[in-house]
C-alpha positions in Angstrom: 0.0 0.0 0.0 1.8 3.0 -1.2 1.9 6.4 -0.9 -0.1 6.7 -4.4 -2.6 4.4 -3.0 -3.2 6.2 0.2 -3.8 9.8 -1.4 -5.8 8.6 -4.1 -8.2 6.8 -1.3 -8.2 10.5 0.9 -9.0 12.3 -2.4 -11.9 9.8 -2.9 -13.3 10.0 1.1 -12.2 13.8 1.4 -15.1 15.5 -0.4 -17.8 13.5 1.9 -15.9 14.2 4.9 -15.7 17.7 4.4 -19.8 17.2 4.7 -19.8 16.1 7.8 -17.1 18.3 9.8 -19.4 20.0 12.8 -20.9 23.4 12.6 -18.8 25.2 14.8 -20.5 29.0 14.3 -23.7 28.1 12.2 -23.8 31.6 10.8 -24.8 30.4 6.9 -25.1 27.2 6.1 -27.4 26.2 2.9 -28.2 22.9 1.6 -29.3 23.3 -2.3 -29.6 20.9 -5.4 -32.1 19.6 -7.6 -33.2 17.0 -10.3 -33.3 16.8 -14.0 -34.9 14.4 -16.4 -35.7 14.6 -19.8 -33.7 14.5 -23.7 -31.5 16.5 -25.1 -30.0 17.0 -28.6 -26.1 16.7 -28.6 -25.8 20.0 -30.4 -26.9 21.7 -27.4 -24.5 20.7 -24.9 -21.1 20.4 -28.3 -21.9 24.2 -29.3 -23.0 22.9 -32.5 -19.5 20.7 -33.2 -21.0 17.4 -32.2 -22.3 14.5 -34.5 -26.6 14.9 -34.8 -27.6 12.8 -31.9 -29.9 12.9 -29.1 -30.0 11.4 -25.6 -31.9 10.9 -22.3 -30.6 12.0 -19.2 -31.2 11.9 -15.4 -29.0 14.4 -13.0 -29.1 14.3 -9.6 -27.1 17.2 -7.3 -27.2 18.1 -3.6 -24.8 20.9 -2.1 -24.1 21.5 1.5 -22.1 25.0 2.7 -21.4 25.9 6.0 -19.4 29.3 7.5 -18.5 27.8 10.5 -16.8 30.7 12.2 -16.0 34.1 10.6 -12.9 32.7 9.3 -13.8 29.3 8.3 -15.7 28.4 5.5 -16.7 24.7 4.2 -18.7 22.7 1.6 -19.6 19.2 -0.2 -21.8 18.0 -3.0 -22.9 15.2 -5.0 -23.4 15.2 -8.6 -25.0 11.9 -9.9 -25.8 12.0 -14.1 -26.7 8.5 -16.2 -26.7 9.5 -20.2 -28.2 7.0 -22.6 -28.4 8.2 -26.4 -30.4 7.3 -29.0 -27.9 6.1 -32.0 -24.6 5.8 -30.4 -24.9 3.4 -27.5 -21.1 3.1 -26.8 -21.6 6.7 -24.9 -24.2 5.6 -23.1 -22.6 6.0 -19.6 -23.0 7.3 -15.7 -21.3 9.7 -13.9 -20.8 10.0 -10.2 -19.0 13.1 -8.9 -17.9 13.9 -5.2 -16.6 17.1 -4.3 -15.8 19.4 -1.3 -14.2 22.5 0.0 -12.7 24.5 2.6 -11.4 27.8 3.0 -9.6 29.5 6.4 -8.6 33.0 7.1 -5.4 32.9 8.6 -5.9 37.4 8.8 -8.6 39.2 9.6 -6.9 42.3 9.4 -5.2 41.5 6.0 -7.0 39.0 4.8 -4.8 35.8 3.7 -6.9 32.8 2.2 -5.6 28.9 2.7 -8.1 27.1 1.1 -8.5 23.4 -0.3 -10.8 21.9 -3.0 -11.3 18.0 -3.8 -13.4 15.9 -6.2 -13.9 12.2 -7.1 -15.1 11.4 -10.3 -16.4 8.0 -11.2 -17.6 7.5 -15.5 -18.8 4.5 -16.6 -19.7 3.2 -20.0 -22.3 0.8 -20.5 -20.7 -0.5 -24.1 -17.3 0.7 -24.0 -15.3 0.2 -21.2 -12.0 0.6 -22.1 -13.1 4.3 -21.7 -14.3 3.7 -18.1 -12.1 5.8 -15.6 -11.7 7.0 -12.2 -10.5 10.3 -11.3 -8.9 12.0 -7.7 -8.2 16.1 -7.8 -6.6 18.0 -4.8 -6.0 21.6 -5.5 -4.9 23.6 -2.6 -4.9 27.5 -2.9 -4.0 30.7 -1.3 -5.3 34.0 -1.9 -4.6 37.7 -1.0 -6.9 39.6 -1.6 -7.9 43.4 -0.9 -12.1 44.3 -1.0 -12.7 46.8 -4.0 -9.0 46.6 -4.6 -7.5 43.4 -6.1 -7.2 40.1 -5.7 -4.0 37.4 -6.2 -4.6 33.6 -6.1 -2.0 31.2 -6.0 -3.0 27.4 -7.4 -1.3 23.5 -7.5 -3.0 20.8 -8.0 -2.8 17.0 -8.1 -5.2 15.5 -11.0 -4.6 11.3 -11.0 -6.8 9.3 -13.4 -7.0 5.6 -13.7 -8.4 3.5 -16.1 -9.6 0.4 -14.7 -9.9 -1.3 -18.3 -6.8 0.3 -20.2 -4.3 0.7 -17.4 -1.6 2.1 -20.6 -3.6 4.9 -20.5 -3.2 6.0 -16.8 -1.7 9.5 -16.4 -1.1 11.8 -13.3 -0.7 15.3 -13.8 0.8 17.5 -12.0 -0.2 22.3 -12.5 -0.1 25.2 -11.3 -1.9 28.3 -11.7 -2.1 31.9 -10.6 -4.4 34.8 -11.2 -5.1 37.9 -10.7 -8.0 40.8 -10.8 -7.4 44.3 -9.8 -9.4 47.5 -9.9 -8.7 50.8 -10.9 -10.7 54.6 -11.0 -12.7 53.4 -8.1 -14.2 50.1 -9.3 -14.7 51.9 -12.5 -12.0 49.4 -14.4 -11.6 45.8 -13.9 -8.4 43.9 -15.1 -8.5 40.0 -14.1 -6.0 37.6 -15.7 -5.0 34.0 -15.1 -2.2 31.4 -16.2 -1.9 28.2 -15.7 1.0 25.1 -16.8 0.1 21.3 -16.2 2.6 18.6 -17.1 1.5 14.9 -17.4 4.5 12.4 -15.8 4.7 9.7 -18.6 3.9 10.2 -22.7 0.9 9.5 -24.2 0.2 8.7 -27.8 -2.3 11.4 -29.2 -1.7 13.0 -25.8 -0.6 17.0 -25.1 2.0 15.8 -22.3 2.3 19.9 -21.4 -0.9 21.8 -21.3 -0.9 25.7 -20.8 -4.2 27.7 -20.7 -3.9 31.3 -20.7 -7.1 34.2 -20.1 -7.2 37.9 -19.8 -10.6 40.0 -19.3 -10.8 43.4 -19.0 -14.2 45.5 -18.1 -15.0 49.4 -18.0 -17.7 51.4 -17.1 -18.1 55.1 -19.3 -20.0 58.5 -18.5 -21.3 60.4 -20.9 -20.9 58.1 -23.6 -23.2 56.5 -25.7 -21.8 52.9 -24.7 -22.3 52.0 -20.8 -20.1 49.4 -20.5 -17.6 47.1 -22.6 -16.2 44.5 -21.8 -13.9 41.6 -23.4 -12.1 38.1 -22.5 -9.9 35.9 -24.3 -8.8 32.6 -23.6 -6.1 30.3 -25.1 -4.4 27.3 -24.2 -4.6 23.4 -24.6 -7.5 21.2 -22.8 -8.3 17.9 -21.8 -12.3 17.5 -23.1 -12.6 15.2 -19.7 -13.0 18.9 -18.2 -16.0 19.7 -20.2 -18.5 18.4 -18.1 -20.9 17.8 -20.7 -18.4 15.6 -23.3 -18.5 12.0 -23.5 -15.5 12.0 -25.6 -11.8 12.1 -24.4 -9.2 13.8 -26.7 -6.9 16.4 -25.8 -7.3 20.1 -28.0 -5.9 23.1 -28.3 -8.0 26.3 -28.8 -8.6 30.3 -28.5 -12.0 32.1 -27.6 -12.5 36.2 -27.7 -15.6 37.3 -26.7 -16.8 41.6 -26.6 -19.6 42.8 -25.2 -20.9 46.3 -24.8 -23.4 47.5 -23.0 -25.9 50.6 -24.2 -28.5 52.5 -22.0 -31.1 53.7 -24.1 -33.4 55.3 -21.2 -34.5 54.6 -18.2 -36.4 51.7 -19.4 -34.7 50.3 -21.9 -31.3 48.8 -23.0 -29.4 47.3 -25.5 -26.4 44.5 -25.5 -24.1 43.6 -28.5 -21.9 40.5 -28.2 -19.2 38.8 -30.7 -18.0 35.8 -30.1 -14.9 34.2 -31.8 -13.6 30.4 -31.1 -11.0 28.2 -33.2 -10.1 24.3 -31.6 -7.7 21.8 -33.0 -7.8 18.4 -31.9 -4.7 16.4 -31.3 -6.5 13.0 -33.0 -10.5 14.0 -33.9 -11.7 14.9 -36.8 -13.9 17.9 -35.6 -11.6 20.6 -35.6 -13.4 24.1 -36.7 -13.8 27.8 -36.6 -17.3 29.1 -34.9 -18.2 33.0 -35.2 -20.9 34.6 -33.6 -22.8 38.0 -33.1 -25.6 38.6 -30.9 -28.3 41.6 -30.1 -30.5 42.1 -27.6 -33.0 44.7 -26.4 -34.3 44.9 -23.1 -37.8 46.8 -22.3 -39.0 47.5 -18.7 -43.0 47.9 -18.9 -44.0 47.6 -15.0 -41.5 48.6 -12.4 -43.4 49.5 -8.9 -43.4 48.5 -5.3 -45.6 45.4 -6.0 -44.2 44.2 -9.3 -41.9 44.2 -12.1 -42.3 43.3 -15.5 -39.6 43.1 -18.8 -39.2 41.6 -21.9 -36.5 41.4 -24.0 -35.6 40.5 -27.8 -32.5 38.4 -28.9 -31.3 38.1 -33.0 -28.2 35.9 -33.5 -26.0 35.2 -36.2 -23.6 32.2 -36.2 -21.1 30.2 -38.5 -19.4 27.2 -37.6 -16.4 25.9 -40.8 -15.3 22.4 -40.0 -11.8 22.0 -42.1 -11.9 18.5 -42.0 -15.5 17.9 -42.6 -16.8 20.6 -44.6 -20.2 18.9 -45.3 -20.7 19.3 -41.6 -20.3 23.8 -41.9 -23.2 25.7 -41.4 -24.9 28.5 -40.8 -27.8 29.3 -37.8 -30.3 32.2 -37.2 -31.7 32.5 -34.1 -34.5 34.6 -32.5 -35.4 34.5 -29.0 -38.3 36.6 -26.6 -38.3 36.3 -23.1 -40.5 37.5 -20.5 -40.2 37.6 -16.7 -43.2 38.7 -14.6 -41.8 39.0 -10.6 -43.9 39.8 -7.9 -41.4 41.1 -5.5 -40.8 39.3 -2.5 -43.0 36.8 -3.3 -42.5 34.9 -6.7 -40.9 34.9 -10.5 -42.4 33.9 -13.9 -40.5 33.6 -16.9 -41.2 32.6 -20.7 -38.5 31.6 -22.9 -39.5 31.3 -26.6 -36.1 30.3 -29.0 -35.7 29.3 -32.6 -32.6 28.2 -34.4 -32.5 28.1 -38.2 -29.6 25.8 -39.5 -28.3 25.6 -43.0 -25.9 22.9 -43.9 -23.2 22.8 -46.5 -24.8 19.8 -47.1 -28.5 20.9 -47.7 -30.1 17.1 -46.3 -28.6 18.0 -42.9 -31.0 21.4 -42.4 -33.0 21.5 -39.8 -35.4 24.5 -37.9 -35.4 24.1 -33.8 -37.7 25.2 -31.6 -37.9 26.0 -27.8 -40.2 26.9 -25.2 -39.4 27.0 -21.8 -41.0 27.9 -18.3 -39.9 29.1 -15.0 -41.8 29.3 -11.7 -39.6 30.5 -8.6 -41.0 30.9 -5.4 -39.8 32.6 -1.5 -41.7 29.7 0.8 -41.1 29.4 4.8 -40.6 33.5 5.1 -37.8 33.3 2.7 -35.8 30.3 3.9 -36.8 28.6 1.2 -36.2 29.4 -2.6 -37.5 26.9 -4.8 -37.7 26.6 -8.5 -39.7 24.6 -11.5 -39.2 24.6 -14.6 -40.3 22.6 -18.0 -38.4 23.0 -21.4 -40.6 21.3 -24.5 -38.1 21.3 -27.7 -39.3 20.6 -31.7 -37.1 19.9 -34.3 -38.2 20.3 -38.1 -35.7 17.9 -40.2 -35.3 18.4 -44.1 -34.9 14.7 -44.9 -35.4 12.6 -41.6 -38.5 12.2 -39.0 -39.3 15.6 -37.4 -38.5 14.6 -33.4 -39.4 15.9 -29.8 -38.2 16.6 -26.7 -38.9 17.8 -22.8 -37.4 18.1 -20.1 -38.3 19.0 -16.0 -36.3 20.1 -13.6 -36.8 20.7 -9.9 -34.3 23.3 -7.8 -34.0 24.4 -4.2 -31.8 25.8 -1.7 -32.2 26.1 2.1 -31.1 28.2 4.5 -31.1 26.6 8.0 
């Protein structure tokens, strides 16, 4: 019984212990989560790169958070999701994630955070199970930090995954990251950027054994000016899709993303956002490297706005483009138009209406499609606010050029607790 062996198996138990530790101040804790069943379309969750495909899917999640003491802070959860898709039943799979955290003051008078985060992660295949694996983080932290000011955070972590059906493919990775934010004219300006170097002990065929993963954002806030606020982030860097928490695939990429916004006051009721989005990835052995380009517009309206109620709708038009190099009858086009409406009745409860449809056009004609989506919320205050608890039901359409038309729904319930 090694060392290995014995971290591994503390990484594993960490997460629920953290759960359990006693509430030595009681000042905040919350216990949240919810459940979600219904089907999906892979293009949802793939940002229109992934094969046509739909699945069902059940999620389970239950968080617990705790500050103990003015100076300590801890938390656990659960994450439970089983996947089973319609044509492709070697991804049918299950997921079981573990995770927990802690944080601890060592100032109050400059304040100086240790903190600690852990997570398990079990995925099984029902078909495949050579792509089974088992997966232990430990990522201790420390952050100094300055309210209104800035903000440095130092990062190392641990990430071991085993393969209990392909043991060649085993790897332990060892990164470090730090990051920073800091703000200037008053909170007017906000500069926040991050780096990050991970380094996997053994080679790998098809396998990025050094991973870096770069991101800078910068925000600003303008009087007088016919713009409000601008804003823009930009990532680059190579990734493990494992860390996408909604892939079933596992290949190593390496990618860029800028996205601008600004912001636009156009009186005291109304408003106006502009967003362009830009995002290249290259796989190391996949076939679904591409370019996606996107702008999006939307205007905001407040109609009601009083002591007992508010009431806004806004309207969304979105323009996108996806080029796959290697599979060019797989590029398209999509239009999309959205309205959504929210209807709160303050202090007591939230309606909203979300109407969407996406137009796609295909290189390859056969493969258009129209999509639509309608989805409701309900959120209610129950138990004089203790309570915050959430419905909501998603009904989606899809009109096919050449193939059956299909349907899908989904429900999820949500809560959190204060106790």
């Amino acid at each position: 019984m090694g060392p290995c062996f014995m971290w591994r198996k503390w990484a594993a138990l960490g997460p629920l212990a953290l759960v359990f530790l006693p509430p030595a101040y009681g000042g905040g804790r919350v216990v949240g989560g919810y459940f979600d069943i219904g089907k999906r379309d892979v293009f949802e969750d793939f940002d229109d790169e992934g094969p046509d495909d739909q699945y069902t899917y059940r999620t389970y999640h239950l968080q617990y958070d705790d500050t103990a003491s003015d100076r300590l802070q801890y938390g656990g959860s659960t994450f439970q999701k089983a996947k089973t898709y319609k044509n492709d039943g070697d991804l049918d799979n299950r997921t079981s994630t573990y995770k927990g955290n802690a944080a601890y003051n060592l100032s109050t008078e400059n304040p100086l955070l240790a903190g600690l985060d852990m997570r398990h992660t079990l995925k099984r295949f029902n078909n495949s199970p050579r792509n089974e694996f088992d997966q232990n983080v430990i990522n201790p932290s420390l952050t100094k930090y300055k309210t209104d000011l800035y903000r440095l955070t130092l990062d190392a972590a641990v990430d071991d995954v085993r393969y209990p059906h392909a043991g060649e493919k085993d790897e332990t990775t060892w990164s470090g990251k730090i990051g920073g934010n800091r703000y200037l004219d008053g909170g007017r300006a906000n500069l926040t950027s991050s780096y990050s170097f991970a380094k996997t002990e053994k080679r790998q065929t098809y396998r990025e054994r050094t991973k870096q993963d770069w991101s800078g954002k910068g925000t600003c806030k303008f009087d007088g000016s016919w713009i409000d606020k601008a804003a823009l982030l930009v990532h680059a860097g190579q990734r493990d899709s494992k860390e996408d928490e909604n892939y079933d695939i596992d290949y190593d990429y390496r990618y860029w993303s800028a996205d601008a916004q600004t912001y636009h006051s156009l009186g005291a009721d109304t408003d106006m956002t502009l967003e362009y989005m830009a995002l290249k990835k290259d796989y190391v052995h996949y076939d679904r490297d591409h370019s996606d380009y996107s702008v999006q517009n939307q205007w905001k309206k407040v109609f009601i706005r009083n002591d007992l109620a508010r009431f806004w709708a806004s309207v969304l038009l979105g323009h996108q483009r996806v080029d796959f190099p290697m599979r060019s009858e797989d590029d398209l086009k999509r239009e999309t138009v959205s309205l959504k409406a929210v209807y709160q009745r303050k202090t007591n409860w939230t309606a909203t209406l979300l109407a969407e449809s996406n137009f796609y056009d295909f290189r390859n004609s056969q493969k258009d499609k129209k999509r639509y989506d309608v989805t409701l919320i309900w959120n209610k205050d129950l138990l004089g606010g203790s309570l915050d608890f959430t419905l909501s039901g998603k009904y989606s359409y899809t009109d096919y050029r050449a193939k059956n038309d299909t349907e899908r729904g989904s429900v999820r319930a949500e809560f959190e607790y204060k106790l």
